[in-house]
N, C-alpha and C positions, 0 to 999 in steps of 0.2 A: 396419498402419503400416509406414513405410518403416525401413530401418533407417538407423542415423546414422553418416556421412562421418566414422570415425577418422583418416582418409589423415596423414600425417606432413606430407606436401607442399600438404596443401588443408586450407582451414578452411572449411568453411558448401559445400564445394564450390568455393571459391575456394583458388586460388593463391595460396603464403604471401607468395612475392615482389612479387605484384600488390598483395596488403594492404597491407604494408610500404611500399610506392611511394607507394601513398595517403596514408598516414598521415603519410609526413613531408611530401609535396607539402601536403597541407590544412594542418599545423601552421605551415609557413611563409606558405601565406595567411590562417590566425589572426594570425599576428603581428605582420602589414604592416598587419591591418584594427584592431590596437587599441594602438598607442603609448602611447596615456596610462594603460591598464591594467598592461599591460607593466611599464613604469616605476614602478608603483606597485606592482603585487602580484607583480611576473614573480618577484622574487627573495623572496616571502614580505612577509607583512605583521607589523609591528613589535611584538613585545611577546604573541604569539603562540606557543603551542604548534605546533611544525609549518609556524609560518606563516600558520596560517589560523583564525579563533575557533572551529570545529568540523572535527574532523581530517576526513570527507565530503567536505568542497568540497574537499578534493586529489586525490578520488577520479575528478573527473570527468577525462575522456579528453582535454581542452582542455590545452594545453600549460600553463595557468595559467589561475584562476577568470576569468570574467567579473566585471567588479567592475559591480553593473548602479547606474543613476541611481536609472529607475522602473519601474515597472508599474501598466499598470492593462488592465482588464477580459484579455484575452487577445496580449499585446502584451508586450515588455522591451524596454527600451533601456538600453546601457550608455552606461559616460561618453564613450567616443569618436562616441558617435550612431548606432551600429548596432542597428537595430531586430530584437527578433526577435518570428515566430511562436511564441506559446508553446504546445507543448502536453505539457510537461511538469509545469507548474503546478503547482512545492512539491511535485512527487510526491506532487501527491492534497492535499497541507493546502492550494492556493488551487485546487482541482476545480470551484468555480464562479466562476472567473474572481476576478482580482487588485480588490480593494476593492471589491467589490459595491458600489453604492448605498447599499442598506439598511443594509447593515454599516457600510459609512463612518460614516452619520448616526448608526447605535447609538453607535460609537465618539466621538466628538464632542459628541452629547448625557451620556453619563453621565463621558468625561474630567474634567467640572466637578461633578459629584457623588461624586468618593470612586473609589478602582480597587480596593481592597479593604478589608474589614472582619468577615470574619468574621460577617456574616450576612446574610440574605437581603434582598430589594429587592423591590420590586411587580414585573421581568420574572420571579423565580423561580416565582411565581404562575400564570404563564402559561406557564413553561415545562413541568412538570410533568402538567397533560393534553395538549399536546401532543406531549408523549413517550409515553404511553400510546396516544393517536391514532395516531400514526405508524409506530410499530414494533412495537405490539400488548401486552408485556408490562405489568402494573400497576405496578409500583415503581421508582425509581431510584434514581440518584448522580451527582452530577458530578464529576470529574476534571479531572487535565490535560491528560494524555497517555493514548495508547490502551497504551503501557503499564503506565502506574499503573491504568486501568482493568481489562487481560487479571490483572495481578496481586493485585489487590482481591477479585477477584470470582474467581480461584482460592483463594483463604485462605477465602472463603465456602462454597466447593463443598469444601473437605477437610475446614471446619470442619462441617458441619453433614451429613457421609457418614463423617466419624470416620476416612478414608481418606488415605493420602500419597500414592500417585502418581497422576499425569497423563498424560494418551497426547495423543500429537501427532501427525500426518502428514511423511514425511521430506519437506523442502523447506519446512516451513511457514516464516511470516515473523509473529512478536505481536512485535514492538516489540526492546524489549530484556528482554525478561522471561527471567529466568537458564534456568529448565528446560525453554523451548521450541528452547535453543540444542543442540540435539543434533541427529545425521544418521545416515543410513544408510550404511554406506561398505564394500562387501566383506560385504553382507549382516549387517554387525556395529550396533550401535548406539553412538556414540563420541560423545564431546565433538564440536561443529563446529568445524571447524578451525580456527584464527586468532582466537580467544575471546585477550582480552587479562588476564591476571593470575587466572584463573579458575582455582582449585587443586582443585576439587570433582571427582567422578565425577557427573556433572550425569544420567548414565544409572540409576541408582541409586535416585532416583525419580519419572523419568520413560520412558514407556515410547515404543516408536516405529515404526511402521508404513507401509505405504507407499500412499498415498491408492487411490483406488477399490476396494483391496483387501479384498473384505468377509471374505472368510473371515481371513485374518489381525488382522483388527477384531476378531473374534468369538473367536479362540483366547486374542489379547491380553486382552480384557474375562473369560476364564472365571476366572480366577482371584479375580474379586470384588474387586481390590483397589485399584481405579483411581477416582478420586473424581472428576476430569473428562476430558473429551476437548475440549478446543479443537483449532478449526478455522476455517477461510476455508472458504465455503464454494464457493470456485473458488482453489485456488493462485497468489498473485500474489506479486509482489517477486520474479519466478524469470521462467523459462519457463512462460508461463501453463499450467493444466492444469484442463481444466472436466470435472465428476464426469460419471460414466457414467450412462446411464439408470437410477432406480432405487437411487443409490447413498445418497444421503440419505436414501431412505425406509430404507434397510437401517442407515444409521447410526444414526438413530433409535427401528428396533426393537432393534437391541442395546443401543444405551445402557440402555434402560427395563430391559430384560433383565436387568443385571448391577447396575441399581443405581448406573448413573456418572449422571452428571449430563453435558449437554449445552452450550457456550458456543460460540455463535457469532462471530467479529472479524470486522463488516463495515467496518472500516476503508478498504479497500481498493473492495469490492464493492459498496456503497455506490454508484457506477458505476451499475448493474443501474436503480435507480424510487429515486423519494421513499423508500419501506419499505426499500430496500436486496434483496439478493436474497431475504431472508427473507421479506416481504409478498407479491415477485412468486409465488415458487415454492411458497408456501405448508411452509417449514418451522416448526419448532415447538422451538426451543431454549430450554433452562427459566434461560439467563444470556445475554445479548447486551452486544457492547463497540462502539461508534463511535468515533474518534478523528477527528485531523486536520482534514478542513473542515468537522464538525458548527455551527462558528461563526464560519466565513467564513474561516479564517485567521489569527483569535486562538485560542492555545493552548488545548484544552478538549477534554474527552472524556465521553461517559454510559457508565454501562453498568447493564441492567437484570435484575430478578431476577422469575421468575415467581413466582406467588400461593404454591404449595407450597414453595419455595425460600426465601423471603421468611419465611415461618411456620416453617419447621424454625431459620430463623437467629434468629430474635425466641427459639424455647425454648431455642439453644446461647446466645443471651447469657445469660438467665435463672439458666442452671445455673454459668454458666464464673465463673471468679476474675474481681473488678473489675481495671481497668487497660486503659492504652491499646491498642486493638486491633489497631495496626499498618496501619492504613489510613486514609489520608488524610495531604493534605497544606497545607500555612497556606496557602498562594495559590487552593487547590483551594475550587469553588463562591464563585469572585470576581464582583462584580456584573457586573463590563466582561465576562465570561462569559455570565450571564446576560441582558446588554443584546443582547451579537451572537448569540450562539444561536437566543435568539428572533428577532432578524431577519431570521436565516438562515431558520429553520425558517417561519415565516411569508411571508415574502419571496421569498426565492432560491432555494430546494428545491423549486420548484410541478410541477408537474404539465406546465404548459406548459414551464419548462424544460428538464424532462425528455426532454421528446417533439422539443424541436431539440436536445438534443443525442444521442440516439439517430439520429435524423434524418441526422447528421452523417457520426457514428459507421459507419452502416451502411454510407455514401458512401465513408469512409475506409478499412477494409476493402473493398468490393468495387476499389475503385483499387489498393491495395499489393497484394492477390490479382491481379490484373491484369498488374499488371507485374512480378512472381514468375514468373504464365506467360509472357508476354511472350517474357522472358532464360532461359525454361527454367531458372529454380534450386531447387537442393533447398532452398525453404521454406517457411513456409505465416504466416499469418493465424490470430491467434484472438481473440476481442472480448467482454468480458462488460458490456454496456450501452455506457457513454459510453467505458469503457475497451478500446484496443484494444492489441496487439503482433507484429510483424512478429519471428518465432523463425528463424533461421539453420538450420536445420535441420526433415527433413518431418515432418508431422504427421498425425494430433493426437496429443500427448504423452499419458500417462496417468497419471502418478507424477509424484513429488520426483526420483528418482535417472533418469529419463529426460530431467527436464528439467534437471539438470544435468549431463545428458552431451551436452544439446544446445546448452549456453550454449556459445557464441565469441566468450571477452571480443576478443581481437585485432581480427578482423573489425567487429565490433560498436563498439570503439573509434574506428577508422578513420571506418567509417559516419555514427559521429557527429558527427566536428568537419567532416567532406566537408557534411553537414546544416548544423552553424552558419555556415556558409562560402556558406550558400546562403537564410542569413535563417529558419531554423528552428531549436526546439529542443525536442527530447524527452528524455524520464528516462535519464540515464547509465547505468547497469548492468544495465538490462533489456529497453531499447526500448521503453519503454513511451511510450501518447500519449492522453492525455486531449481529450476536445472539451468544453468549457464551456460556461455560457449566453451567451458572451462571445465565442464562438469563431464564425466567420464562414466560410461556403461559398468565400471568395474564398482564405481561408487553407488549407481542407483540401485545395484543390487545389493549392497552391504547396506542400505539404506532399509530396501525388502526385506532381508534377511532378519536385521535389526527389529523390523519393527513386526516380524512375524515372533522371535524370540519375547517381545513383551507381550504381544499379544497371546501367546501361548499358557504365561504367567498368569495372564488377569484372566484368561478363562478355564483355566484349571479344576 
């Protein structure tokens, strides 16, 4: 691998003063293209923390949110009538395009039948073999979030290994789940930085390694005292990083080894087939989490437990004190869940979906790798199924702490509103770009085109 451009005076290989030039030149033709957002959100919105109902939307590189109208299938438009290509799509919770069909009509049919109540409906019925179908495990749960999912289903894996800690990969990204928030920093293990009001030593019992590293897996896991190891099984929410040959078979055998338990979050990866990359590549994790677009876009998450998993936790309720378990939540397994789930899962998750938006996907990468050569820059392309990102720096990464020494928020910032300025929009803090079943060969080229016109700029 290349090594990565520290230079003081270049970011990604670009010149900081060239960035700089971008980013205000773009910010000012954001702001000529949207008046009436402007006016409404430029100086924050009323009755708001921050300004905004979730403190994120201030996070994106746009001098001020898009305040958008609509969306539908692969498409936004905001209130001033600027259309954009989406292919950032919810980051992943709209990954099959903005109100699917199916979902719609789910939503619409059961709106008139109740949104929640505390028990099941005739979709739970149907949901439940096909989550067995799908992802292979026998048992489930529904959720909300792929958080409350990653966290449910670690209280499962310490409850029924009698074990406290957790091992994580440095760079991983589960949601908000407190112990996964830790980093590798100066080869130490530390809180991650910028945790808000978090007083804990969160390292204490979670442990943390640095992904493809198997011998480091293996020295972590000797001590027998780690109840799981969550992972992605491709690092995402970062600078992408896809496992080495062989590397999941070796995580695999160590887990069994020491007695951890395995949880897969294909939140993300989910990208990859219907199965997620678990079906494709034939791993074997004994706990799996989905989130995000498992149900189009309505809030929902599964996550599953294997047959032996499932059996140790039936004899830890047995034995343990009555009272609440600490899992679950009132809204959590809501019918409107149920209703889009299954539409999702029936409907929009097919197989021929799949195969256009790989389709796309492959298109999409080989053009941004194209035009990297092109301008001769230090970067490269990496793609795991419908998910792809264009990394400022060369590749392939192989770790968390490589991939963020190769993040260039600046550059990257730039990049991005120079993109919505040009009718595209991709994930704020990562570059990331999803193609949907929504998504259209006519947009992945305006996508190219786009981001060959910036990249032209910044290597001038």
């Amino acid at each position: 691998m290349h090594s990565i451009d520290h230079s003081k005076t270049s970011i990604g290989g670009i010149g900081r003063d060239r960035i700089a030039a971008l980013r205000e030149a773009e910010a000012e033709i954001f702001r000529k293209g949207r008046p009436k957002s402007e006016a409404r959100v430029g100086n924050g919105m009323a009755g708001f923390l921050g300004g905004v109902p979730m403190h994120w939307m201030t996070d994106w590189p746009t001098p001020f949110p898009i305040l958008v109208d609509s969306a539908k299938g692969a498409l936004i438009t905001d209130i001033d009538g600027n259309r954009l290509d989406d292919f950032c799509l919810g980051d992943t919770g709209s990954m099959f395009g903005h109100s699917p069909p199916p979902v719609a009509r789910a939503i619409r049919r059961q709106s008139g039948r109740g949104l929640t109540y505390m028990l099941p409906s005739e979709d739970a019925l149907a949901i439940g073999p096909l989550l067995q179908q799908r992802f292979g495990l026998p048992f489930w749960q529904i959720a909300t979030t792929a958080t409350d999912a990653n966290r449910f289903a670690l209280r499962v894996a310490r409850a029924v290994t009698g074990r406290e800690k957790i091992l994580v990969f440095n760079g991983c990204y589960h949601g908000s789940v407190d112990e996964t928030m830790v980093r590798l920093i100066d080869g130490k293990p530390v809180n991650r930085p910028g945790l808000a009001g978090e007083f804990r030593d969160l390292t204490r019992a979670t442990k943390i390694v640095e992904f493809n590293d198997v011998a480091g897996l293996e020295a972590a896991l000797a001590d027998r005292d780690v109840a799981c190891v969550i992972t992605e099984p491709v690092l995402t929410n970062s600078c992408m990083v896809l496992p080495d040959p062989g590397f999941h078979d070796a995580l695999r055998r160590l887990t069994r080894a020491a007695g951890t338990l395995l949880l897969i979050d294909e939140t993300h990866t989910i990208s990859t087939g219907p199965g997620g990359y678990t079906r494709k590549h034939g791993l074997d994790p004994d706990l799996f989490v989905l989130g995000k677009p498992v149900a189009g876009g309505v809030p929902a998450s599964i996550w599953g437990l294997s047959e032996e998993v499932a059996t140790r936790y039936a004899a830890n309720n047995r034995v343990k004190e009555p009272g609440y378990s600490g899992m679950g939540t009132t809204l959590s397994a809501n019918p409107l869940q149920f209703a889009t789930m299954r539409a999702a899962l029936e409907e929009v998750m097919t197989e021929e979906a799949y195969a256009h938006m790989d389709r796309l996907a492959r298109r999409l990468d080989a053009g941004l790798t194209a035009v990297i050569d092109r301008y001769q820059l230090p970067w490269h392309v990496a793609r795991v199924g419908a998910r792809v990102e264009f990394i400022c720096a060369p590749g392939p990464l192989r770790n968390g702490g490589e991939a963020e020494a190769a993040h260039a928020p600046e550059l990257e910032a730039a990049m991005h509103v120079a993109l919505v300025n040009q009718g595209v929009l991709i994930a704020p803090f990562h570059n990331m770009m999803l193609i949907s079943p929504a998504t259209t060969a006519a947009q992945v080229n305006r996508l190219i085109t786009a981001f060959a016109t910036v990249a032209a700029r910044l290597a001038a």
